[in-house]
C-alpha positions in Angstrom: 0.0 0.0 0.0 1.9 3.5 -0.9 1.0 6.7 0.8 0.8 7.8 -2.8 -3.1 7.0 -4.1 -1.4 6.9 -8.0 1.0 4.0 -7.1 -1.5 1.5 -5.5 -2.3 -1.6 -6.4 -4.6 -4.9 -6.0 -4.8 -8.2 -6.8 -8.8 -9.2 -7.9 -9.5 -12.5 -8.4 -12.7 -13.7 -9.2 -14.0 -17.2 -11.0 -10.0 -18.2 -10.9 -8.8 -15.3 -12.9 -7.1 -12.8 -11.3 -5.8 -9.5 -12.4 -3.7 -6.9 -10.7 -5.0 -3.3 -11.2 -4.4 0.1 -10.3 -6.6 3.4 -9.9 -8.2 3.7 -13.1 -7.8 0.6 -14.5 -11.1 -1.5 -15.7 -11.5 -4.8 -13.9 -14.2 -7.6 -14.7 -16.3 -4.9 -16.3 -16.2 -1.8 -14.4 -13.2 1.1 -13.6 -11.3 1.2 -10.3 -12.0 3.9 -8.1 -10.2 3.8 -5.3 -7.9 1.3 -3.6 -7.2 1.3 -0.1 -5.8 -1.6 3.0 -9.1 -3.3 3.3 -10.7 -2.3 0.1 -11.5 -1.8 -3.5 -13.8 0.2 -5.1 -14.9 -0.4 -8.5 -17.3 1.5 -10.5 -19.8 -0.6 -12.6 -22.7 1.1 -14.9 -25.4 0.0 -12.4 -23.3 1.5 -9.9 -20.3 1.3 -7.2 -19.5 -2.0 -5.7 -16.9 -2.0 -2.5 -14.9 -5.6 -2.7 -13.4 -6.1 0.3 -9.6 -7.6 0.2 -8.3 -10.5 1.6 -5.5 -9.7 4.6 -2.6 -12.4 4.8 -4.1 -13.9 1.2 -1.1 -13.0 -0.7 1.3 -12.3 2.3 4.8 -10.7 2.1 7.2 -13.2 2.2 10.8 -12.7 3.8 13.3 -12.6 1.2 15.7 -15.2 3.5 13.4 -17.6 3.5 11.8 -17.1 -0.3 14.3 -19.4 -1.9 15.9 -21.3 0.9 17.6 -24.8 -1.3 20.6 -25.0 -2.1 21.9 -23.8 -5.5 22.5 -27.3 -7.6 22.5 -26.0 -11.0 24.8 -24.2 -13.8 24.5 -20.5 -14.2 21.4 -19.8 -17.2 22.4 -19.5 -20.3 22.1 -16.2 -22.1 19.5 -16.0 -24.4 18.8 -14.0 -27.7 14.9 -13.2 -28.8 13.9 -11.3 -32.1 12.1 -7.8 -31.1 9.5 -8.9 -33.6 8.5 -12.4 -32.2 8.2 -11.0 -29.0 5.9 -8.5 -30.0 4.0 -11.4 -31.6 4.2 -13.8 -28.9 3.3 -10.7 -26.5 0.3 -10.0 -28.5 -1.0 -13.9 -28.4 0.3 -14.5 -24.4 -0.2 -11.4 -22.8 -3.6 -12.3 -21.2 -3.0 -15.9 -20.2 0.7 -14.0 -18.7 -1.1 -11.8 -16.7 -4.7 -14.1 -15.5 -1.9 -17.2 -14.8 1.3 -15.1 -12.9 1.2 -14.7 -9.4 3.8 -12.3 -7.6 4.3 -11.9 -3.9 6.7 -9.3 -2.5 9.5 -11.0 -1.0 10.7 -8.4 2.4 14.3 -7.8 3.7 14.7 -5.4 6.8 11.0 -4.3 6.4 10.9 -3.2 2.5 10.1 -4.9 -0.3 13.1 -6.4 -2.2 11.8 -7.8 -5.2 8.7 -10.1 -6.0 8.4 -14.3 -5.5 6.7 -15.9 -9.0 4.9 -18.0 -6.8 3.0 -19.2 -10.3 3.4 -18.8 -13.7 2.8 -20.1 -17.1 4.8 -22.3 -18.7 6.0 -21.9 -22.3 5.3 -18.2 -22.2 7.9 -15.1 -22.9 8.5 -15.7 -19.5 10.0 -18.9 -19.5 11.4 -19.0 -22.0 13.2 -16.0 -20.8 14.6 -17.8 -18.2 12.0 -17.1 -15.4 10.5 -20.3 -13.2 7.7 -20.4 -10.6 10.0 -19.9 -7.3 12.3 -17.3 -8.8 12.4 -14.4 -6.9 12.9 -11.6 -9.0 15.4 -8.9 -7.7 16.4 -6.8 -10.5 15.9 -5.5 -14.4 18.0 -3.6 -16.3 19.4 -2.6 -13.1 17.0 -1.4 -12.0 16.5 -2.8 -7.9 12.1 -4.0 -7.8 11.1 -2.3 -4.7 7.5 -2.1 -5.7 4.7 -3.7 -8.4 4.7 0.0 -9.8 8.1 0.3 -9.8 8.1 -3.1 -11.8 5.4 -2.4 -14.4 7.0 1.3 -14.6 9.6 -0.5 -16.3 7.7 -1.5 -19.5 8.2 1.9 -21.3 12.0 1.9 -20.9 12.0 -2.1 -21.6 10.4 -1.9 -25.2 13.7 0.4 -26.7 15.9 -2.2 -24.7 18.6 -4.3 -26.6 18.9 -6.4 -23.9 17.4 -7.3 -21.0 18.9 -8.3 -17.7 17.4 -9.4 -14.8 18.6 -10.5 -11.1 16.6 -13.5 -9.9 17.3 -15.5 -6.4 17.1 -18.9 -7.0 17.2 -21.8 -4.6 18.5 -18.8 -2.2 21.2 -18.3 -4.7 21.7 -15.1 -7.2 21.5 -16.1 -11.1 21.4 -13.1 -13.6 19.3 -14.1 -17.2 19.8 -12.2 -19.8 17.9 -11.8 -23.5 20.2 -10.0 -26.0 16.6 -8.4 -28.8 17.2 -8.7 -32.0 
């Protein structure tokens, strides 16, 4: 929950999809209107609906304990994608990306330090990026994730990229991936 109204999020779920939205966004057929602790407000033509939220559903998790096995496996491989099959594939995946990905924020010393992929889709853009369910993602383009807007504020810079890197903790251990665009 930020202080700042703009930079709040949610996770909605309902009938096994889920979708996380901000202030403003549309959301199972009506418009967000205001997010807070316990809440969502959503704005629907027949009129406003207050969903409440789920404490504890989605916990934090602590970033020691996110990833806690031992690392057992070689560094990942880098990777090289062309700009326009991603776009495709982005195009035909995006949806089933964002109803089938979960993230949690994983906490060290009482701040977020990147997010857990508690779920995720298999042969998406993201795995085939390098990401897996358990990966604790850290970093992108250097960039440190301290937040979910923070993350998705990175799209705009990401799509002039000609590479991207991202720090993951895996099995407690840090791996960097990295997809060189084409």
């Amino acid at each position: 929950m930020s202080a700042r109204e703009e930079a709040r999020s949610a996770v909605l779920t309902s009938a096994g999809r889920a979708r996380v939205v901000g202030i403003g966004d549309t959301a199972f057929g009506g418009r967000v209107a205001v997010i807070e602790a316990d809440h969502v407000i959503v704005d629907y033509d027949s009129g406003r609906v207050r969903l409440p939220l789920v404490s504890g559903a989605a916990a934090p998790v602590p970033l020691a304990s996110a990833a806690s096995a031992p690392a057992t496996e070689a560094p990942d491989p880098p990777r090289a994608m062309e700009r326009q099959e991603i776009e495709r594939r982005l195009g035909e995946e995006s949806g089933r990306i964002l109803a089938e990905t979960t993230l949690i924020p994983a906490m060290e010393a009482g701040r977020v330090a990147g997010f857990t992929i508690t779920r995720m889709p298999e042969s998406t853009l993201l795995s085939d990026a390098g990401l897996r369910a358990g990966d604790v993602l850290t970093e992108v383009n250097g960039v440190p994730i301290d937040s979910l807007a923070t993350l998705i504020g990175l799209w705009p810079r990401l799509q002039t990229a000609t590479a991207l890197r991202a720090l993951v903790l895996r099995n407690g251990q840090p791996v960097s991936l990295s997809v060189t665009l084409q």
